[in-house]
MIPADO-48408 format. One record per residue (C-alpha): x, z, y. Coordinates in steps of 0.1 Angstrom, whole numbers, plus 2048, in hexadecimal, padded with zeros to 3 digits. Each point is the difference from the previous one (the first is absolute). Last residue first. Example, Ala and Ser with C-alpha at 12.3 -4.5 7.8 and 13.67 -1.06 7.14 Angstrom:
REM residues 2
8898477F5;7F28077DE;
***
This chain:
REM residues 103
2FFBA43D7;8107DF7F6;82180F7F9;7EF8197E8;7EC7E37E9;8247EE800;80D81E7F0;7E58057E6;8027DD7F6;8278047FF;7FC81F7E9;7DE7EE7E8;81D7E67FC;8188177F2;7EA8107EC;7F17E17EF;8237ED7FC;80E8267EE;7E17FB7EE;8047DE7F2;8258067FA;7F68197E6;7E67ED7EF;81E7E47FC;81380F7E6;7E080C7EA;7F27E0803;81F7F17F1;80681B7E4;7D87F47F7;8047DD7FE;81E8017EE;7F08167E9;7E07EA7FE;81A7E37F5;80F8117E9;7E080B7EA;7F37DA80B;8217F77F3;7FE80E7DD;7DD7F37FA;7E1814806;7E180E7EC;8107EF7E1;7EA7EB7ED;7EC8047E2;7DE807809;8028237F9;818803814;8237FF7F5;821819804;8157F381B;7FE81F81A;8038187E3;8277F77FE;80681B81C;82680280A;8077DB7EB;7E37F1815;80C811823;8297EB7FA;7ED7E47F4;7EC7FC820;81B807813;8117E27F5;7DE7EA803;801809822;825800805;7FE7DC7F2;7E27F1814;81080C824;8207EF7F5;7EA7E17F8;7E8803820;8207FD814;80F7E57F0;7DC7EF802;80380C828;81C7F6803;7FF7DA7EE;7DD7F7813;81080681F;81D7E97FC;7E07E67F4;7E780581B;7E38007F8;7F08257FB;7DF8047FA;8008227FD;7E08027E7;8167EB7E8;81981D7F5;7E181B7F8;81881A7FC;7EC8157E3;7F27F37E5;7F77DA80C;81C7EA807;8208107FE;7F38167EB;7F67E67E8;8207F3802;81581C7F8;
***
């Protein structure tokens, strides 16, 4: 868990975050976040055990929560692609509303 924290995937220092009661959520939050990854990750690896056979070079192509953690990732992004063109089309409405009042 620690070297995600810091490196493989949520990059903890790059927020630069100070303040202690701030520091405490958002480490709780990364944890939860960190466990339903690596969760998930188990739950895909037991479905399809292929994705933990070696290379050639000996090492897994990706650990159990990267396979989570680009799950998450992609149920997320699939959440909020919707929203993004809903925001799109309704502004491209009040654009073409305020174009008409002008005329």
């Amino acid at each position: 868990m620690f070297k995600a924290f810091k490196s493989n995937g949520f990059n903890l220092e790059n927020t630069h975050v100070c303040d202690p009661d701030r520091i405490v959520t958002l480490v709780s939050i990364l944890m939860m976040t960190f466990c339903f990854a690596y969760k998930q990750g188990e739950i895909i690896v037991l479905d399809q055990p292929h994705l933990l056979n070696p290379k050639k070079h000996g090492y897994v192509p990706k650990s159990i929560f990267r396979i989570g953690g680009d799950m998450l990732h992609r149920i997320l992004c699939n959440i909020m692609e919707p929203k993004r063109k809903i925001k799109a089309l309704f502004s491209s409405i009040i654009n073409a509303k305020s174009l008409i009042k002008l005329k």
